[in-house]
N, CA, C and O atoms as a DFTB+ gen file, in Angstrom:
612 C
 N C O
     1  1      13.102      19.056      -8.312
     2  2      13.988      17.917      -8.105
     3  2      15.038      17.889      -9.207
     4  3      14.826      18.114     -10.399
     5  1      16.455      17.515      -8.517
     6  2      17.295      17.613      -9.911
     7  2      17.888      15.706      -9.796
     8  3      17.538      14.858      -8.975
     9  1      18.642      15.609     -10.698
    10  2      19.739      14.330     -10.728
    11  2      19.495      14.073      -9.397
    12  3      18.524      13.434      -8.991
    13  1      20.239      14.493      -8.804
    14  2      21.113      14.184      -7.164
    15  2      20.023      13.769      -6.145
    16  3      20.232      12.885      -5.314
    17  1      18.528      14.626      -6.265
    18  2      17.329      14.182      -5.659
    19  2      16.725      12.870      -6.181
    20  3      16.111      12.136      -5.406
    21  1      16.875      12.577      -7.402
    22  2      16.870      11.392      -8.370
    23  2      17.445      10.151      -7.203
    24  3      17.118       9.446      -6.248
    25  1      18.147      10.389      -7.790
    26  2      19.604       9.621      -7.219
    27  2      19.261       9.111      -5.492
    28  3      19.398       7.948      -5.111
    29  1      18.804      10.245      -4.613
    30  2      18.492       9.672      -3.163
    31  2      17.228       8.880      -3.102
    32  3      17.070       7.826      -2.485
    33  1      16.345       9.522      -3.825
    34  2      14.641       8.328      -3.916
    35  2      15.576       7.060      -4.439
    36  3      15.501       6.037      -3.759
    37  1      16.324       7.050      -5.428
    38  2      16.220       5.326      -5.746
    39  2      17.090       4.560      -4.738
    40  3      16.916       3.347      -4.629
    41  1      18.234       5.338      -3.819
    42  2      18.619       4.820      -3.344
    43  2      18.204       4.379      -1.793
    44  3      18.679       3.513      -1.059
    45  1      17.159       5.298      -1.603
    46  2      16.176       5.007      -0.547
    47  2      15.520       3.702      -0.321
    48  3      15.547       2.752       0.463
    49  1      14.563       4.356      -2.008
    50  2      13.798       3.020      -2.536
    51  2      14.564       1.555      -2.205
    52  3      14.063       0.514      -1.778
    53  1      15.462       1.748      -2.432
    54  2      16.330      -0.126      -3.011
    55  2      16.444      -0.418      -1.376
    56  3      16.143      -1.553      -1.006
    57  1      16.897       0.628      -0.311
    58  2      17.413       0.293       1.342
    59  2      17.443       1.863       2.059
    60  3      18.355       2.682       1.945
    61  1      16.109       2.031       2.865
    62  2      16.192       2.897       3.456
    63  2      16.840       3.114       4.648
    64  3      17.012       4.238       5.119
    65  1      17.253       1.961       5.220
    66  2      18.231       1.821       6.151
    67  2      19.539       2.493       6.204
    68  3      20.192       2.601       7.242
    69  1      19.820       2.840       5.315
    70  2      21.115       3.298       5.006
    71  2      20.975       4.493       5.304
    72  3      19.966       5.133       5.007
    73  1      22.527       5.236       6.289
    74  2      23.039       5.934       7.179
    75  2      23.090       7.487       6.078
    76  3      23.600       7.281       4.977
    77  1      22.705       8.627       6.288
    78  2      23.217       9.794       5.017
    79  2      24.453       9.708       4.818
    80  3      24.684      10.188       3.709
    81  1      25.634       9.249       5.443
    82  2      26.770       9.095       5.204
    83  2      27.208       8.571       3.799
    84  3      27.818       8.954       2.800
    85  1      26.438       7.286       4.373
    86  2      26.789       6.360       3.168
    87  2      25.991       6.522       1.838
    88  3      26.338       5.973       0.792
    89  1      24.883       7.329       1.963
    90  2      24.155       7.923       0.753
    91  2      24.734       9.460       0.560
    92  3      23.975      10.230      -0.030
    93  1      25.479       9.762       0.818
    94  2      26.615      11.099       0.560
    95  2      27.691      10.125      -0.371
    96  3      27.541      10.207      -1.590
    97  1      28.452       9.478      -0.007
    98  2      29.003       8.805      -0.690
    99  2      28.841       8.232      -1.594
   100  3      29.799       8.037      -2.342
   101  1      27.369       7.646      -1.954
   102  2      27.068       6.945      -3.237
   103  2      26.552       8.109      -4.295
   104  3      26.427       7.871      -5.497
   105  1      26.311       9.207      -3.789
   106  2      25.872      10.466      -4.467
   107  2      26.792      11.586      -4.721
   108  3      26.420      12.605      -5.301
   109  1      28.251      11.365      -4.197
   110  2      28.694      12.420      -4.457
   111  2      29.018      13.622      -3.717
   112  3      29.826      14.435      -4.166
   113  1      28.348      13.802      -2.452
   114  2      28.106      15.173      -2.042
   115  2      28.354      14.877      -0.428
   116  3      28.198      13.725      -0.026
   117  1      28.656      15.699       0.289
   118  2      28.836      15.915       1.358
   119  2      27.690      15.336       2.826
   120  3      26.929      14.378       2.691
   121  1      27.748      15.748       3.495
   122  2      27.078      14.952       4.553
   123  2      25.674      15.806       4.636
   124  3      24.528      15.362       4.564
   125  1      26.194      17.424       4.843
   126  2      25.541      18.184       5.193
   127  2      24.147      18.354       3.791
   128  3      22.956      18.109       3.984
   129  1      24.684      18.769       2.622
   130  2      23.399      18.968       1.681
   131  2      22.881      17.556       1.422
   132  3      21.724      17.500       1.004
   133  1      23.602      16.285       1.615
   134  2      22.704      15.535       1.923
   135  2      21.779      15.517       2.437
   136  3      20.701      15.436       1.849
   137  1      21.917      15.594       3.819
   138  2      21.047      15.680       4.836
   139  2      19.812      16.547       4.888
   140  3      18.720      16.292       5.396
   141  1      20.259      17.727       4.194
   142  2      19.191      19.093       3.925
   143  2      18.266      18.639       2.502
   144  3      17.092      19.010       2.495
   145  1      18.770      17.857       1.326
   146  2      18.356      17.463       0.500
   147  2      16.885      16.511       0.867
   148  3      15.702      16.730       0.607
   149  1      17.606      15.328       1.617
   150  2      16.379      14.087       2.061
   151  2      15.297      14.987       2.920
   152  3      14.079      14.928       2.749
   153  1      15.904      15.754       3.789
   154  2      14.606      16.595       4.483
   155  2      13.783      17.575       4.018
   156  3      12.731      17.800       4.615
   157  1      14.110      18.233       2.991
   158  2      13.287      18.605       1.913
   159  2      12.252      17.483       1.297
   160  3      11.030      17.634       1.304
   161  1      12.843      16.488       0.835
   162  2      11.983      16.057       0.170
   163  2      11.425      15.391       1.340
   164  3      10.537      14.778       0.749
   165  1      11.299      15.090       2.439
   166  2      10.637      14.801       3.418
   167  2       9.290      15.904       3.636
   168  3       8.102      15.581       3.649
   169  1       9.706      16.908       3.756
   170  2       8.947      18.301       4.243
   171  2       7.933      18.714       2.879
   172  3       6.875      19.296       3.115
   173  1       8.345      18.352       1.327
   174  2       7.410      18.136       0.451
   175  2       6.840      16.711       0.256
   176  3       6.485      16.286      -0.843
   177  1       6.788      16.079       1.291
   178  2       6.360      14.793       0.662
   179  2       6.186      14.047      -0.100
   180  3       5.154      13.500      -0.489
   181  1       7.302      13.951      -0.409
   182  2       7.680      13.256      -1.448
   183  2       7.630      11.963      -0.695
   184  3       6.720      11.166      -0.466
   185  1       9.073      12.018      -0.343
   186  2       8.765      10.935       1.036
   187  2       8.113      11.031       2.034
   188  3       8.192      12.024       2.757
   189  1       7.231       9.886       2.316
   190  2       5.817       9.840       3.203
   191  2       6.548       9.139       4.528
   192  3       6.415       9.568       5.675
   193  1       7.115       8.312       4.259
   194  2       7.834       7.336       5.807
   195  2       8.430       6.435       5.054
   196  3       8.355       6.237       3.841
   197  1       9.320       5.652       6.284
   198  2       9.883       4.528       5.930
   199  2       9.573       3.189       6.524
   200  3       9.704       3.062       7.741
   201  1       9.229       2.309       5.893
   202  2       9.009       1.223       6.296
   203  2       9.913       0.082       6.354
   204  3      11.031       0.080       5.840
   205  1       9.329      -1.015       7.080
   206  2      10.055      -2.386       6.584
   207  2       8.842      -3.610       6.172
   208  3       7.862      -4.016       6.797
   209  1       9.257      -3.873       5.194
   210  2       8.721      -4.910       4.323
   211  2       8.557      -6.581       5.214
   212  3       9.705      -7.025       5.189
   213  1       8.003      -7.210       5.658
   214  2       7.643      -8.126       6.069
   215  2       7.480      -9.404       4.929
   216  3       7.016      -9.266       3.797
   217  1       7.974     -10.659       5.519
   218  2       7.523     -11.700       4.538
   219  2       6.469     -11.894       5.105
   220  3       6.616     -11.599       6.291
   221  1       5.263     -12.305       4.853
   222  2       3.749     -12.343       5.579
   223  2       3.735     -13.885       5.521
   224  3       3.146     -14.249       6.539
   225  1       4.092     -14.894       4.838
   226  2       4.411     -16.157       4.644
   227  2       4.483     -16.393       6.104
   228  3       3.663     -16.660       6.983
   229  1       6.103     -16.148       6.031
   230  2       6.794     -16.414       7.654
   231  2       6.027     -16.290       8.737
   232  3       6.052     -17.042       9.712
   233  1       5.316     -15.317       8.582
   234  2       4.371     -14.890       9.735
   235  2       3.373     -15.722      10.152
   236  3       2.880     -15.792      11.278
   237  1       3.044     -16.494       8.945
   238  2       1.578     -17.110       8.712
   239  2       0.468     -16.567       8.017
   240  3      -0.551     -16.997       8.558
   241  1       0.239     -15.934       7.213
   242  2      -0.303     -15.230       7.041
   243  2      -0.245     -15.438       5.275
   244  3       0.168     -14.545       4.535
   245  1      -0.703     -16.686       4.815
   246  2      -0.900     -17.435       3.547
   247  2      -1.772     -17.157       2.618
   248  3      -1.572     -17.736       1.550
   249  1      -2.665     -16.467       2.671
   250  2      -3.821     -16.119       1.833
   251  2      -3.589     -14.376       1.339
   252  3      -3.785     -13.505       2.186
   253  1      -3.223     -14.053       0.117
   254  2      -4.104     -12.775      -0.182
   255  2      -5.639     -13.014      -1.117
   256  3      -6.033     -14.082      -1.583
   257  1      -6.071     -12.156      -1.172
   258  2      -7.358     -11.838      -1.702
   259  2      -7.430     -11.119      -2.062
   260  3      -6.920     -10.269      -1.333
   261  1      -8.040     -10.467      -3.444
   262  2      -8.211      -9.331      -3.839
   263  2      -9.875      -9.400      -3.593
   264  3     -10.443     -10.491      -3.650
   265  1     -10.375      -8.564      -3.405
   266  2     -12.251      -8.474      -3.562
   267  2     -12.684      -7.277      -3.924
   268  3     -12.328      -6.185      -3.480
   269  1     -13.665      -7.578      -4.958
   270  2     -14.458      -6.382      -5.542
   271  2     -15.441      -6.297      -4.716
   272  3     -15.970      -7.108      -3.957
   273  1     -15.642      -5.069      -4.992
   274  2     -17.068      -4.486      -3.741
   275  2     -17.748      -3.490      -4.641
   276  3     -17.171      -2.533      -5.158
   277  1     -19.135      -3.817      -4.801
   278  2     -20.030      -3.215      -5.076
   279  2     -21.261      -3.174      -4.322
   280  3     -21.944      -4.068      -3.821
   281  1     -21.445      -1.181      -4.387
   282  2     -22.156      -0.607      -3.094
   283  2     -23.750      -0.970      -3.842
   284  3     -23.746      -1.144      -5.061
   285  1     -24.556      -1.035      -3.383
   286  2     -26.153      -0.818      -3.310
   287  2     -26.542       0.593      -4.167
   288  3     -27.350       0.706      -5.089
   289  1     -25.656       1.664      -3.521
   290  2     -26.045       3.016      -4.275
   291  2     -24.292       3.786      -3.617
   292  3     -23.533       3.474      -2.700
   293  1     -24.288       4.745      -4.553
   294  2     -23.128       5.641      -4.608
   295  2     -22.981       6.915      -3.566
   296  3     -21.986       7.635      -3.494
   297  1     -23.794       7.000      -3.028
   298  2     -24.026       8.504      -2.610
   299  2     -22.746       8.957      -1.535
   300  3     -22.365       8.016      -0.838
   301  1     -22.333       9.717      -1.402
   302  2     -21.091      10.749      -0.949
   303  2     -21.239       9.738       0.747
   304  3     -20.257       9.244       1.300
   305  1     -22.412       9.657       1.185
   306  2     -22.797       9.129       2.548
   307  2     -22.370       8.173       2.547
   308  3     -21.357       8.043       3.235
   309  1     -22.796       7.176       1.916
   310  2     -22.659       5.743       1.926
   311  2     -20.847       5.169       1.095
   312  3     -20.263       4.124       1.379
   313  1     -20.464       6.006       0.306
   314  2     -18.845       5.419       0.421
   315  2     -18.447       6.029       1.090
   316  3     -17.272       5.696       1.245
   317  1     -18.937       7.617       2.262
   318  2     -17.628       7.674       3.667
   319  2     -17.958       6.558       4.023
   320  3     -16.901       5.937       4.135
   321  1     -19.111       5.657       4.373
   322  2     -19.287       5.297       5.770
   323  2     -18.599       3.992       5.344
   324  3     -17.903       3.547       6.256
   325  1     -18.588       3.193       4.143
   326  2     -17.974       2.339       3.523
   327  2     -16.617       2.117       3.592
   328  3     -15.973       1.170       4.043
   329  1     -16.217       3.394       2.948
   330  2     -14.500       3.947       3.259
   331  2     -14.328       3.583       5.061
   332  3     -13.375       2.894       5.427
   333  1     -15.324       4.112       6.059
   334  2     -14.861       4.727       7.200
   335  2     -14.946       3.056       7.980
   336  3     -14.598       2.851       9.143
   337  1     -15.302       2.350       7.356
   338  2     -15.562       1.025       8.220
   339  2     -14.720       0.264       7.955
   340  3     -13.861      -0.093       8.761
   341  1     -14.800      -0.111       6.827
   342  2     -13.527      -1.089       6.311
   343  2     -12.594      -1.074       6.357
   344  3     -11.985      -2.132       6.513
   345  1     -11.675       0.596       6.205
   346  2     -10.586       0.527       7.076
   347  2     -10.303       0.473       8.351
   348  3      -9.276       1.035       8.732
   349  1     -11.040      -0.127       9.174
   350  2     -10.616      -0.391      10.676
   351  2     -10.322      -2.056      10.795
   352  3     -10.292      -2.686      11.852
   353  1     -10.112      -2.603       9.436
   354  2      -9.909      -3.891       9.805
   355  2      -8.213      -4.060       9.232
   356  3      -7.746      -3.545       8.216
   357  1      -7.383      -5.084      10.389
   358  2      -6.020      -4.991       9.875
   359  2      -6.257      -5.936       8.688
   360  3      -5.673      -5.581       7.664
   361  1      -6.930      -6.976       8.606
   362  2      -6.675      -8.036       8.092
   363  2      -6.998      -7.287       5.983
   364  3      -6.700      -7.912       4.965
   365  1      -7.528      -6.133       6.039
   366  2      -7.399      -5.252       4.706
   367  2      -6.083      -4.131       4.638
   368  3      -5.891      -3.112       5.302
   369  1      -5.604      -4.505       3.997
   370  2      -4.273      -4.053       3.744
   371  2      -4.266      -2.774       2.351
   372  3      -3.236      -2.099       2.366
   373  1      -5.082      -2.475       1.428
   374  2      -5.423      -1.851       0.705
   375  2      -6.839      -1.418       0.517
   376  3      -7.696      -2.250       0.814
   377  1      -7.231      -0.242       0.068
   378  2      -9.260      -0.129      -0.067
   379  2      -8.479       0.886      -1.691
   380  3      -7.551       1.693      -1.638
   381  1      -8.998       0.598      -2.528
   382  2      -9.109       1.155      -3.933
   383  2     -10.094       1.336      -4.287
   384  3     -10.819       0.342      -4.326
   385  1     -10.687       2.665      -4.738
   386  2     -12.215       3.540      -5.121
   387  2     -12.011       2.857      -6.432
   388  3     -10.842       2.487      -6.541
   389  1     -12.907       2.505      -7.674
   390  2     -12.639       1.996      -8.654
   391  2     -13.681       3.056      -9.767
   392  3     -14.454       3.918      -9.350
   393  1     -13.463       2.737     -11.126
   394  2     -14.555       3.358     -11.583
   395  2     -14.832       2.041     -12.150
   396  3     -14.126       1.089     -11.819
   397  1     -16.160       1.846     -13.287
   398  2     -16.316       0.622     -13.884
   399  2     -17.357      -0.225     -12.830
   400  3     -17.969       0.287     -11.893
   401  1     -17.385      -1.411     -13.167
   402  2     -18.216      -2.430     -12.505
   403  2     -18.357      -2.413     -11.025
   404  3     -19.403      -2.369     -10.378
   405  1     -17.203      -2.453     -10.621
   406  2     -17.441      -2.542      -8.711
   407  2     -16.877      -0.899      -8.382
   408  3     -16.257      -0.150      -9.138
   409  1     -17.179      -0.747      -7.465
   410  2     -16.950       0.560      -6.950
   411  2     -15.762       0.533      -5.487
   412  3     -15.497       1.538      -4.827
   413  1     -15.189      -0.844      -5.234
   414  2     -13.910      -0.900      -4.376
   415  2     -13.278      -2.093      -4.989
   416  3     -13.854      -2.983      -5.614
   417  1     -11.793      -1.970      -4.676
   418  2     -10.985      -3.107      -4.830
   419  2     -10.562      -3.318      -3.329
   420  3      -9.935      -2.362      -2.872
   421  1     -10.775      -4.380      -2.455
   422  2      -9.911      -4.404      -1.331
   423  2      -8.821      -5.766      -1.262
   424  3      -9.230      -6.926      -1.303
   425  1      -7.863      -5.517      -1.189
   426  2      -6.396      -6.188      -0.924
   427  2      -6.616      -6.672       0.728
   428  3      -6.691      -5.912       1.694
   429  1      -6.692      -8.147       0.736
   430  2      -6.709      -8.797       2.142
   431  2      -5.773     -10.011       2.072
   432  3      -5.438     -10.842       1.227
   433  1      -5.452      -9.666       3.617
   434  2      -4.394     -10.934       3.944
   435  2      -4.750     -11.694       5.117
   436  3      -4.610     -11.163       6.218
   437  1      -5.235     -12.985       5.010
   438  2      -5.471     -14.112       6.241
   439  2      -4.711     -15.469       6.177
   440  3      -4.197     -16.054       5.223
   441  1      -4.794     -15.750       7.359
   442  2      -4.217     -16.894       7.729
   443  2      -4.358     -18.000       6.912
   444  3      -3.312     -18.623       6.730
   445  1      -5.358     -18.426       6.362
   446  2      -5.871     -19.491       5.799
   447  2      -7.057     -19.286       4.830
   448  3      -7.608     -18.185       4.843
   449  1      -7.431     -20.097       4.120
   450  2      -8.787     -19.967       3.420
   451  2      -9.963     -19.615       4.770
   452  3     -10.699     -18.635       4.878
   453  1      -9.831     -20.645       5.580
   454  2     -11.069     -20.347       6.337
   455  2     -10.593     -18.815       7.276
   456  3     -11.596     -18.102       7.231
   457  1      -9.956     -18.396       7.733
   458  2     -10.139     -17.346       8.454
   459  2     -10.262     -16.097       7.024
   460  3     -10.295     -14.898       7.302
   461  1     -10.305     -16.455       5.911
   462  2     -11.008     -15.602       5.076
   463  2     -12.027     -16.028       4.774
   464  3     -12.738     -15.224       4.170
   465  1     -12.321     -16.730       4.894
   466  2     -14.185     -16.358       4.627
   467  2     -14.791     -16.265       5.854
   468  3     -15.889     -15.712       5.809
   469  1     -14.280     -16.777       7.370
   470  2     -14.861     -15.782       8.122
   471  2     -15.288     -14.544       8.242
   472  3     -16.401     -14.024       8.319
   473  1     -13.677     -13.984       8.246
   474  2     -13.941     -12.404       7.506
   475  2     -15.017     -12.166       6.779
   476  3     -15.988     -11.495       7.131
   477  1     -14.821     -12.842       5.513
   478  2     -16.067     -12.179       4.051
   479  2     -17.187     -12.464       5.115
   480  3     -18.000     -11.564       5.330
   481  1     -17.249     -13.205       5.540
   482  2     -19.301     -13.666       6.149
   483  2     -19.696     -13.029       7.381
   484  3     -20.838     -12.778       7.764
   485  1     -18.696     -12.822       7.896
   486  2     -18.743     -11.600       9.381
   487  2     -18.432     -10.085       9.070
   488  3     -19.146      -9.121       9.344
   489  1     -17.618     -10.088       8.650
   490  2     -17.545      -8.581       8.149
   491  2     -17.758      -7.663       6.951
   492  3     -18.419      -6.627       6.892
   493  1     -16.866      -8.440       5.772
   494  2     -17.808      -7.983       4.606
   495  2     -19.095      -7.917       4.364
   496  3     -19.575      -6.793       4.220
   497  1     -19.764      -8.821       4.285
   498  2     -21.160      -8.929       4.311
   499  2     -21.931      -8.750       4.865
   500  3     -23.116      -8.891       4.564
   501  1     -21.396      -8.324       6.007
   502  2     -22.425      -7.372       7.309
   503  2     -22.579      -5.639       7.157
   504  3     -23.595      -4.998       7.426
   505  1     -21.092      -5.011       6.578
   506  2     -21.196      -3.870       5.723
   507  2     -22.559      -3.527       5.522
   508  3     -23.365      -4.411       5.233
   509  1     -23.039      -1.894       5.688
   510  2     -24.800      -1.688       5.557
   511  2     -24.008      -1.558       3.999
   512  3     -22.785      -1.478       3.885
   513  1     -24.839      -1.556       3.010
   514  2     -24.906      -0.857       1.870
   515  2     -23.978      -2.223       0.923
   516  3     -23.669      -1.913      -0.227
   517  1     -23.786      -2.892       1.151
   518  2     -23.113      -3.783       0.156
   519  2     -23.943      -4.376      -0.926
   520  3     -24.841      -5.186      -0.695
   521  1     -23.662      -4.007      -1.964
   522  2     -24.770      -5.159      -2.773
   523  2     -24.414      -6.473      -3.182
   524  3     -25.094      -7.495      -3.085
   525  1     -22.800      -6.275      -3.844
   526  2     -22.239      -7.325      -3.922
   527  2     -20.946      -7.717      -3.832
   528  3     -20.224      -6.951      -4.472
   529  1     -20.167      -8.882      -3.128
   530  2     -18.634      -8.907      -3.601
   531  2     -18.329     -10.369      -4.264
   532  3     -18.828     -11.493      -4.324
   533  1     -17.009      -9.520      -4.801
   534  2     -16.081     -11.210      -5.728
   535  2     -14.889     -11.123      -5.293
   536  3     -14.119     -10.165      -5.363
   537  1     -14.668     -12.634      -4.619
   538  2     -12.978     -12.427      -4.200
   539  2     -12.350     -13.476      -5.154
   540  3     -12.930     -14.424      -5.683
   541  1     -11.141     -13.143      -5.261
   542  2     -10.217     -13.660      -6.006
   543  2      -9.089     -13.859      -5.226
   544  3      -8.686     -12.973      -4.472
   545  1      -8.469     -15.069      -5.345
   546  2      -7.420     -15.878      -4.304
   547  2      -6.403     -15.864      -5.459
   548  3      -6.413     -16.250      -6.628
   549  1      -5.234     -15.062      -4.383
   550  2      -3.596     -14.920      -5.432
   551  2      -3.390     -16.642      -5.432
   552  3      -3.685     -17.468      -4.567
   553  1      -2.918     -16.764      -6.434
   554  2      -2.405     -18.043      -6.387
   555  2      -0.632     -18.157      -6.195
   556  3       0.105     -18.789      -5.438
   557  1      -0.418     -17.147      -7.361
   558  2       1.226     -16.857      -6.630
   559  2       1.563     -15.345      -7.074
   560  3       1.021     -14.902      -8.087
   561  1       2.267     -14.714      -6.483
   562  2       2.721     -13.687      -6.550
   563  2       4.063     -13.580      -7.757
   564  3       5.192     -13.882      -7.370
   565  1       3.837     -13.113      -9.282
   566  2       4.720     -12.983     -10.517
   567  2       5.568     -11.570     -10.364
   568  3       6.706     -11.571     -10.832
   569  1       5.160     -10.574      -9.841
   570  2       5.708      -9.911      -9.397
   571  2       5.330      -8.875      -8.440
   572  3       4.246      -8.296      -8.521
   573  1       6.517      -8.534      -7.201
   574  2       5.782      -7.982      -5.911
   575  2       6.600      -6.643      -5.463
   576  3       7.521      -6.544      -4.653
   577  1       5.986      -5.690      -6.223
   578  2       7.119      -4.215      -6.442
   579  2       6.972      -2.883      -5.613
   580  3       5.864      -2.412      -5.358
   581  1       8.042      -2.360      -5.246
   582  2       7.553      -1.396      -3.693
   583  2       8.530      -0.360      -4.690
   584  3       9.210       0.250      -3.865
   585  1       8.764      -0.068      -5.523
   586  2      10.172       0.717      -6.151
   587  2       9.431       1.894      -7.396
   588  3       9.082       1.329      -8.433
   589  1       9.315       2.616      -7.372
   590  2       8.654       3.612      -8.456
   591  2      10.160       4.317      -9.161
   592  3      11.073       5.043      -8.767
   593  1       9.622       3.329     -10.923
   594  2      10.353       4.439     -11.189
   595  2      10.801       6.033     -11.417
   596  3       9.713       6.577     -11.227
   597  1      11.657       7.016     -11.683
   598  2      11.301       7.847     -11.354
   599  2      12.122       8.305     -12.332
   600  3      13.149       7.685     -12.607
   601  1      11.665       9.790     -13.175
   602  2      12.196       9.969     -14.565
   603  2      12.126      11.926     -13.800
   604  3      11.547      12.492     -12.872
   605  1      13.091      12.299     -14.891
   606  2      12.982      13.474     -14.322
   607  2      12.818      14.501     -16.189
   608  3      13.625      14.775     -17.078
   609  1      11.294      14.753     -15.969
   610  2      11.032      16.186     -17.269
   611  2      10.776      17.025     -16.583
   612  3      10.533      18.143     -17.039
């Protein structure tokens, strides 16, 4: 990656919406090695996809949660099947392997207090192998960052 590859991640990052035209223009360079540039770094994955960011507020969707999860026992079996379950629920938006005290972090978003602890009492806690969880309710969001910086050695 040089400058100019620099230069298209952040300008991605900030609005991926934007046309190669107009990211030829803010970079300097033509339409064409533009174009061959972003698809490279597409084809090394660098870039994974593009999304759009949702206010979840608007939606309804008022509650995050962070929850620690700690398994019963560790074994290779029991966090696939852990891993393989929990992500089939939308309402978990992140699963983080942890080292230390709990052995998952999961990031959840519900409607309300009560349609989260439905969740926790129907689904978390029905999980085979759980020994224990702790959820923690965002109270407000200080900062909410989708942007990596990116340094070039």
């Amino acid at each position: 990656m040089d400058a100019k590859d620099i230069m298209i991640l952040n300008i991605l990052q900030d609005d991926s919406t934007l046309s190669v035209k107009e990211i030829s223009e803010k970079i300097g360079l033509t339409f064409t090695p533009t174009y061959e540039r972003i698809k490279q770094l597409e084809k090394q994955g660098i870039i994974e996809k593009y999304v759009v960011l949702l206010n979840r507020e608007k939606l309804g969707l008022n509650i995050v949660v962070y929850c620690n999860v700690r398994l019963k026992e560790q074994s290779q079996e029991v966090l696939a099947s852990f891993e393989s379950h929990i992500t089939k629920y939308d309402e978990v938006q992140e699963v983080i392997s942890l080292s230390g005290e709990y052995d998952y972090m999961l990031k959840i978003i519900a409607k309300d207090i009560n349609s989260y602890n439905e969740f926790a009492v129907n689904v978390i806690s029905n999980i085979p192998n759980i020994g224990q969880y702790h959820s923690s309710i965002v109270l407000h969001e200080v900062k909410k960052a989708t942007k990596f910086k990116i340094n070039m050695d």
